[in-house]
Backbone as JSON, one array per atom type, in Angstrom:
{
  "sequence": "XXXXXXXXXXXXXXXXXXXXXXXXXXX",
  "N": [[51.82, 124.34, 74.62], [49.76, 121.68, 74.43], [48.28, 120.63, 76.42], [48.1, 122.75, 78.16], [46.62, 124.55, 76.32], [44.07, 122.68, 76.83], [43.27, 122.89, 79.3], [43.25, 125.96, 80.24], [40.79, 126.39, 78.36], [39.21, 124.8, 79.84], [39.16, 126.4, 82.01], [38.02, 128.75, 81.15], [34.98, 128.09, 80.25], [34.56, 127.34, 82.33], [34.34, 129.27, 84.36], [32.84, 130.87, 82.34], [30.3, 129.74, 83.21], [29.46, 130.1, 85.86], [29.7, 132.72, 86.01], [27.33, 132.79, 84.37], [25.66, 131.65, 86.07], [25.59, 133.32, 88.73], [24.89, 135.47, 87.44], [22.14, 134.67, 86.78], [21.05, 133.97, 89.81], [21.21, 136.37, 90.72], [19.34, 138.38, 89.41]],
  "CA": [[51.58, 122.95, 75.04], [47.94, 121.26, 74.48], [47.69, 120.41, 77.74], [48.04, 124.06, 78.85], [45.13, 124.87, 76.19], [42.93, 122.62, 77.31], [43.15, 123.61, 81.14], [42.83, 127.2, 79.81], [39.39, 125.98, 77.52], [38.54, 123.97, 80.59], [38.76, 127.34, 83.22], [37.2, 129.79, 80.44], [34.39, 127.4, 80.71], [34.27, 127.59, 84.05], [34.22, 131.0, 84.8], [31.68, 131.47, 82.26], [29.23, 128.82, 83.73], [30.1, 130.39, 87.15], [29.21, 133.74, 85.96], [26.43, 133.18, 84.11], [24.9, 131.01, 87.15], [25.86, 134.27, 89.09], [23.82, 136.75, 86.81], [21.12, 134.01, 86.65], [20.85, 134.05, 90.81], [21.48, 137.61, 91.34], [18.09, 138.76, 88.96]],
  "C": [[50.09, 122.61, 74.94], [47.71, 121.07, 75.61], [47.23, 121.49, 78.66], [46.63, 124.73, 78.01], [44.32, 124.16, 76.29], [42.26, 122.5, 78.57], [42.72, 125.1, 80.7], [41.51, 127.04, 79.01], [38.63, 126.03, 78.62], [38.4, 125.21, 81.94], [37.98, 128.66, 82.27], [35.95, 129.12, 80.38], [33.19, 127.52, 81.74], [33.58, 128.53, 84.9], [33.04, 131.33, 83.88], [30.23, 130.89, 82.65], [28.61, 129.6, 85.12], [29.53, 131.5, 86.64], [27.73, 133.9, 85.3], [24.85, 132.3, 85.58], [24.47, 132.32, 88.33], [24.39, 134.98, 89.06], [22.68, 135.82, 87.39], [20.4, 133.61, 88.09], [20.38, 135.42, 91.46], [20.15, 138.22, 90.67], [16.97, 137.72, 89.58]]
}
């Protein structure tokens, strides 16, 4: 379904924003 990949785009995204905010706090 497209709608399902672009919720799945839209939380891979996410998570990597989220993680690289993470790293980018944690050093």
């Amino acid at each position: 379904d497209a709608f399902d990949e672009y919720v799945e785009r839209q939380l891979a995204s996410t998570r990597q924003m989220v993680a690289s905010e993470r790293s980018s706090q944690h050093s």
